[in-house]
C-alpha positions, 0 to 999 in steps of 0.5 A, spaced: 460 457 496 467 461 496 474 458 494 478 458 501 484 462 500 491 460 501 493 463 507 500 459 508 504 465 505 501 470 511 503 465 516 510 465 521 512 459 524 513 459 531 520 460 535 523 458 541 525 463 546 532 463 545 531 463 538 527 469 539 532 473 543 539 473 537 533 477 532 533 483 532 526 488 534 528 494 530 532 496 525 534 503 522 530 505 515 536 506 511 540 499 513 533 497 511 532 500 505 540 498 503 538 490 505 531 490 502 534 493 495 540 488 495 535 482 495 531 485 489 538 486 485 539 479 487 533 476 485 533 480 477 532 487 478 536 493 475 539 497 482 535 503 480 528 499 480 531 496 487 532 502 490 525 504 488 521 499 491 525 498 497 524 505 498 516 505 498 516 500 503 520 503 507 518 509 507 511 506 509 514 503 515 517 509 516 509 512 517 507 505 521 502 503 515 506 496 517 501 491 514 504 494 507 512 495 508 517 489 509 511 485 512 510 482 505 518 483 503 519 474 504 513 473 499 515 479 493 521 475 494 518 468 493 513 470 488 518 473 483 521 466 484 514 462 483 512 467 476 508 471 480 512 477 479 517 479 474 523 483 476 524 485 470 518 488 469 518 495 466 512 501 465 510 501 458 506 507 454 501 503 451 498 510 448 500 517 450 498 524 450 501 531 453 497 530 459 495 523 460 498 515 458 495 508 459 500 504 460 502 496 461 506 494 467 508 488 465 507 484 471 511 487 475 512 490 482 506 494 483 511 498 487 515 500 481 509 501 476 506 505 481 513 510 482 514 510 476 507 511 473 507 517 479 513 520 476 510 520 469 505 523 472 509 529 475 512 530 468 507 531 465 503 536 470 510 541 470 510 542 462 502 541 462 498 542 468 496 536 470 498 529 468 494 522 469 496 515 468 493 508 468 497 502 468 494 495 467 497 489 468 502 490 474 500 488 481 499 491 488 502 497 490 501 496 497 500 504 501 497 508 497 499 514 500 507 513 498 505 515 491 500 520 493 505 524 498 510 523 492 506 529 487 506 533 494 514 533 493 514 535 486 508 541 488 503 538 486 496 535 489 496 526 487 492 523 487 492 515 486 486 509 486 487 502 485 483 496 485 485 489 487 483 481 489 477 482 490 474 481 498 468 484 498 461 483 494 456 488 493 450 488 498 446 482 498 452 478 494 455 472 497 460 472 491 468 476 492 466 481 486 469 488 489 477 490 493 478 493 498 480 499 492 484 503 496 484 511 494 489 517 496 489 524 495 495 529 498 497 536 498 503 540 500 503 544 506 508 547 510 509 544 516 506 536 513 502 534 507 495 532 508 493 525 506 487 522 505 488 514 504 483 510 506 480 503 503 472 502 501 473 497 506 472 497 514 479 494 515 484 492 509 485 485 509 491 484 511 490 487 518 486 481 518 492 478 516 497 480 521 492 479 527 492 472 525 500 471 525 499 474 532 495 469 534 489 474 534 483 471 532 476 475 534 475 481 530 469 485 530 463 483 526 462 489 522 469 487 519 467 481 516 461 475 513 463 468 512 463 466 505 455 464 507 454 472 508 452 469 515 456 475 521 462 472 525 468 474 530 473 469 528 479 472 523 480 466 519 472 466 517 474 474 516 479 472 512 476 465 507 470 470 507 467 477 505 469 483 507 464 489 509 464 496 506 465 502 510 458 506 511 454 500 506 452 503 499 456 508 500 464 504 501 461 499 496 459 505 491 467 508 491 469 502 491 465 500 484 469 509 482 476 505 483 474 498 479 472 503 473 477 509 474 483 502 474 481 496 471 476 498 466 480 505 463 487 501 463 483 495 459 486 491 465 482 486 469 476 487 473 472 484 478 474 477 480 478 476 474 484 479 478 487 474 481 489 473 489 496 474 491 497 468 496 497 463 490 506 466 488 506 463 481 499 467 479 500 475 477 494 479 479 493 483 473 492 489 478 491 496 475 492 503 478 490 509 476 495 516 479 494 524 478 498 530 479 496 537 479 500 543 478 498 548 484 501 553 481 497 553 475 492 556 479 495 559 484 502 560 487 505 554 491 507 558 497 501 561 497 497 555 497 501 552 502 500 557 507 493 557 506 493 550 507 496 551 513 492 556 517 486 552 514 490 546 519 491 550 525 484 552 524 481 545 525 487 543 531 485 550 534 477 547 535 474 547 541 475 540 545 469 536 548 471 534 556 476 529 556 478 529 548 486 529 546 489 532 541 486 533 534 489 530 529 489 532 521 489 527 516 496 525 515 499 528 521 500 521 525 504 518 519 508 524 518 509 524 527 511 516 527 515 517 521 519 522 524 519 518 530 521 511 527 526 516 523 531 517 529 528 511 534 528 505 529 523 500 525 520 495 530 520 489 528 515 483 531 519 477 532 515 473 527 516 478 522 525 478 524 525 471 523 523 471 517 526 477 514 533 474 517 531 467 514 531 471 507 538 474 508 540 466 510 536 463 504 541 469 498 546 470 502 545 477 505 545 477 512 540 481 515 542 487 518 544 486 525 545 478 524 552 478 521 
């Protein structure tokens, strides 16, 4: 039988309906990402690493991945306090070559050690062509597609994988053996990078999460088992059981590529000795795995893009069948809704204002729109 996890940290506590009225719904990315990195430096962390972190997760908002930007922030916070996280944490070359470097992210942010790890990837892609680096020992970086766009940035196509707590068993298994292994591949284009970012599971687990805050408690059977392998509907035994693959064998077998490409090359840890993010006094010993490619190391940069680019339209130009809308490339939506959120705002559900602004109560920072 599976341990139960501890789906405490995921739980918002209620509010009256005058309570409800004084929170703020939605807040400006910048005013966002100044709070967000003023609470780090508050906690421990160096300004630059703040600033760092803080821009991953709202740049991810921004894109409407919102199970993994602010959603979490009240629990980073209680973590680097419990032990689970060191705010201190810096990336550490373990080995290095001109093109590749292992890594150990001394159980820090993984949103640090990713950033960091992509930028050294970058480097290293600009002077040699490519540039690929491996961090053991850190914990999760939550989008992977923020690291990926990143190289996109710097004229290069990045790539990032990472493993994770372990939700999922291989066919036939009733032990949590496999993560949701998210991978991300990006390029350059003119009008928006092409994103493909995509977990080896149905749904990541936290969405799972968030519809029971919401108080959301059937999902669909092919999302989850119980701990039993028996099917069911009800989120909690989703979430206390075992995720599915996407496609069977085929989201368990990339699944099995990310834990080999992570834990495995960065001598980090794999399978169920990663450890659950809910337990705050417990790091995870997540590790990633992050590539960067020069294009024009095959051809020029603008070239490329604009190759890119006609191959985009063609796709939005194929013929629609009755009663379709508009297609849709892969990252397209995220780039929309971030230029959406960038003019309108972040949407803020009350649960999750009420405890961003119990954070800003509890060091001190008012929350932007409580002062």
């Amino acid at each position: 039988m599976l341990e139960k996890r501890n789906l405490a940290p995921y739980s918002f506590s209620g509010s009256d309906n005058e309570e409800e009225e004084k929170l703020p719904n939605s807040v400006q990315a910048d005013e966002l990402k100044s709070w967000c990195s003023k609470v780090l430096v508050h906690i421990g962390m160096s300004k630059e690493d703040a600033d760092v972190m803080a821009n991953v997760l709202v740049e991810t908002d921004l894109m409407g991945v919102d199970t993994h930007g602010v959603l979490k922030f009240p629990m980073y916070i209680s973590r680097a306090k419990a032990g689970g996280d060191n705010p201190k944490a810096k990336l550490r070359v373990l080995y290095e070559t001109p093109t590749t470097a292992r890594c150990d992210g001394e159980g820090g942010y993984g949103q640090v050690m990713g950033w960091r790890a992509m930028e050294m990837a970058v480097r290293k892609a600009n002077e040699n062509g490519v540039g690929f680096v491996s961090v053991g020992n850190s914990n999760t970086l939550t989008a992977n597609r923020i690291y990926s766009r990143y190289a996109t940035e710097n004229g290069c196509i990045g790539i990032c994988i990472t493993n994770g707590t372990p939700q999922m068993a291989p066919p036939g298994g009733t032990q949590r053996l496999l993560g949701t292994s998210p991978w991300s591949f990006a390029v350059p284009g003119i009008r928006f990078p092409v994103v493909f970012d995509m977990a080896c599971t149905v749904v990541g687990w936290t969405r799972m999460a968030m519809m029971a805050m919401r108080g959301e408690m059937t999902i669909p059977s092919n999302w989850a088992v119980t701990a039993d392998g028996e099917p069911t509907t009800d989120v909690t035994e989703g979430m206390n059981g075992l995720m599915l693959p996407f496609g069977g064998h085929k989201g368990y077998a990339l699944s099995c590529m990310a834990e080999i490409l992570t834990g495995v090359l960065s001598g980090g840890r794999v399978a169920d000795e990663l450890g659950f993010y809910g337990n705050h006094d417990e790091n995870t010993g997540v590790s990633h795995f992050l590539g960067a490619i020069r294009i024009d190391s095959f051809m020029p940069l603008d070239e490329f893009k604009t190759r890119v680019d006609q191959y985009v339209q063609h796709l939005k130009d194929c013929p629609k069948a009755k009663g379709a809308g508009e297609i849709y490339v892969p990252g397209e939506r995220s780039f929309l809704t971030s230029e959406k959120r960038r003019a309108e705002g972040i949407p803020l559900h009350v649960s999750l204002a009420k405890n961003l602004v119990a954070v800003g109560e509890e060091t001190g920072i008012p929350f932007p729109g409580t002062a």
